[in-house]
N, C-alpha and C positions, 0 to 999 in steps of 0.2 A: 524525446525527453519531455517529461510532464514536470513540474516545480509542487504540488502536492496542494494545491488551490483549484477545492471543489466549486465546479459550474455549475451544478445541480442536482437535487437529490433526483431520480430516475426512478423508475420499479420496473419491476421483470413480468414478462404479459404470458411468457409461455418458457416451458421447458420441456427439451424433446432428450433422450434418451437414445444416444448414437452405440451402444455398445462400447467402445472403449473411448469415447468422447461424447458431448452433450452441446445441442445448441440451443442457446436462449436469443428469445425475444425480447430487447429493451425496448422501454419509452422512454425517451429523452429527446428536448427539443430545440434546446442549445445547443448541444453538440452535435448535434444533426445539420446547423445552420455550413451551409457550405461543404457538407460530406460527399464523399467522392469512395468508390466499392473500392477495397483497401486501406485504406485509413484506420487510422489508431485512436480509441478510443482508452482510457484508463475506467476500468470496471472497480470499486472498491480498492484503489491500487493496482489494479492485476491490467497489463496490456494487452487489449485483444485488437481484432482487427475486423474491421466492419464487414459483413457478406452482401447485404441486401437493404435497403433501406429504403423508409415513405410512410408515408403517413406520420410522421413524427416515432416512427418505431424502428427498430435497426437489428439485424440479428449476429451472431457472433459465434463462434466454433471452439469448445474448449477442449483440449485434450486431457487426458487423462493424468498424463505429470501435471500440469495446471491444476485440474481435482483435487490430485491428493497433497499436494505444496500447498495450497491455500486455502480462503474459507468458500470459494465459489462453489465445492460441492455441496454446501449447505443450502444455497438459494432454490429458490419455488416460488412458484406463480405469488405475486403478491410483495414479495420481498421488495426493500427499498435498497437502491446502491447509491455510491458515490460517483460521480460522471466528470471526467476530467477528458477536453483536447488534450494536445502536443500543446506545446507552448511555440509560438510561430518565430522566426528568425529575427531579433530585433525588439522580443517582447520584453517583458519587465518578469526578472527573474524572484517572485512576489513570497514565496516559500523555499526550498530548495533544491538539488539537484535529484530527481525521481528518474528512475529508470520504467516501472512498471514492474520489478522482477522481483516480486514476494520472495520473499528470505526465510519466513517462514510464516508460522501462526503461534498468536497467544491467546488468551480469553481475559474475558476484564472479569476481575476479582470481585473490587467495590467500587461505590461509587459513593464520594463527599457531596452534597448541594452544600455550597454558601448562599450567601446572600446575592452575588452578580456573577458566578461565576461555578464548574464542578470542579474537585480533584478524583481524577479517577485511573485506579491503581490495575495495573496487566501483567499475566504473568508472561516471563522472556523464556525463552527456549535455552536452556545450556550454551548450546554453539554459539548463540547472538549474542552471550552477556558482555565480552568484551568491545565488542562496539556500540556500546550503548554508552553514555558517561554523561553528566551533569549537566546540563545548561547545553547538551549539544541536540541534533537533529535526530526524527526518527517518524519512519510515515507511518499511519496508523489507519487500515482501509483506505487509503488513500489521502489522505490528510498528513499536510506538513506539519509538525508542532514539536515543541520544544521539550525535552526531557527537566521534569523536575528534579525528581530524586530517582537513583538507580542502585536501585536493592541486588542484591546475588543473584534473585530470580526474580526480579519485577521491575518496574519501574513505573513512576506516574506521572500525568499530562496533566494540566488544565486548562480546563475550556473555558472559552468565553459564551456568550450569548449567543453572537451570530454562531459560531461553530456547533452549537446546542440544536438553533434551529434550520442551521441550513446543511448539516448533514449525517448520516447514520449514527454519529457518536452521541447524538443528541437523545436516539430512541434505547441506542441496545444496554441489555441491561447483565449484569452479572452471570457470569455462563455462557453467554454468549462469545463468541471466535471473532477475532479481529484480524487480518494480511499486516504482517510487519516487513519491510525493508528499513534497513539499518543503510547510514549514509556511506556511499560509495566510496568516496574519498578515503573512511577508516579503511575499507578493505584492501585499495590500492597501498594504502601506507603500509598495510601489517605484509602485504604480496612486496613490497619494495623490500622491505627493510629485513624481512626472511633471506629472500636472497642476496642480500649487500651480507650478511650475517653466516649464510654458506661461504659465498666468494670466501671472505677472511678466513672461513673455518679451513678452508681447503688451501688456501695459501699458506697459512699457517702449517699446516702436514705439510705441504710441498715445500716446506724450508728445512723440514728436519731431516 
């Protein structure tokens, strides 16, 4: 489980082309501290698992469902990610509950500068819009943050400073693909309450 509190901005050193998967090469040095072949790194949101690692470089195995669900087919040599551990047993749950399992993708529309701070507006995937809602939670490449406003088909975040400069939302710019997981919790609620909602429906016939 990751909380959606980037460690560092990373970049991709190599990308190999497996045929029906793809492995890349990160650099990242933080999350390197204490890695172990297997471990879980959080790529832009997305969970992969560490193959080989040194040098401050680590490599990774994507498959090809992972490609087409998120924005990691777009990465190449150069590309900047977001780099998150696991959150360790007893740590400070600092953002929210992150699983790692892209929900889908959107693209950022625009983007507001103020004076200390951006708004900047995403489009939502049809399926996703219902768990999205107001002032609630929603990762964005890996980043925890808060829903502003949530449009039919968009919705918008604002950043602060440090979020600006310490990871990808800081650079990418309209047109660009962003990994969205929508918070876990809405999905178990709508899966609970479906079926508490059959039960009755079928209880209901079974009375008549």
């Amino acid at each position: 489980m990751f909380t959606g509190i980037v460690e560092e901005l990373g970049e991709v050193t190599a990308v190999e082309n497996l045929g029906d998967s793809s492995r890349f090469r990160l650099r990242g040095h933080v999350v390197l501290e204490g890695a172990k072949h297997g471990d879980s790194i959080a790529v832009n949101g997305v969970c992969l698992t560490v193959v080989e690692f040194g040098d401050g470089e680590f490599t990774a195995d994507v498959m090809a469902e992972t490609l087409s669900r998120s924005s990691l087919g777009a990465l190449q040599e150069g590309s900047r990610v977001n780099l998150e551990r696991p959150m360790a047993v007893g740590g400070r749950l600092g953002g929210h509950i992150v699983q790692g399992h892209v929900d889908g993708t959107g693209t950022i529309v625009e983007r507001k500068p103020s004076e200390n701070w951006e708004i900047v507006k995403i489009s939502l995937p049809a399926d996703l819009t219902r768990y999205v809602v107001e002032k609630g939670s929603i990762t964005v490449d890996g980043v925890s943050l808060t829903v502003v406003d949530a449009g039919p088909d968009y919705f918008t975040i604002s950043l602060i400073p440090t979020t600006l400069a310490l990871t990808t939302l800081g650079i990418k710019q309209p047109g660009d693909p962003v990994n969205l997981e929508v918070d876990v919790i809405a999905k178990y609620v709508e899966r609970l309450l479906g079926a508490r909602s059959a039960d009755a429906a079928d209880a209901e016939e079974s009375a008549k």
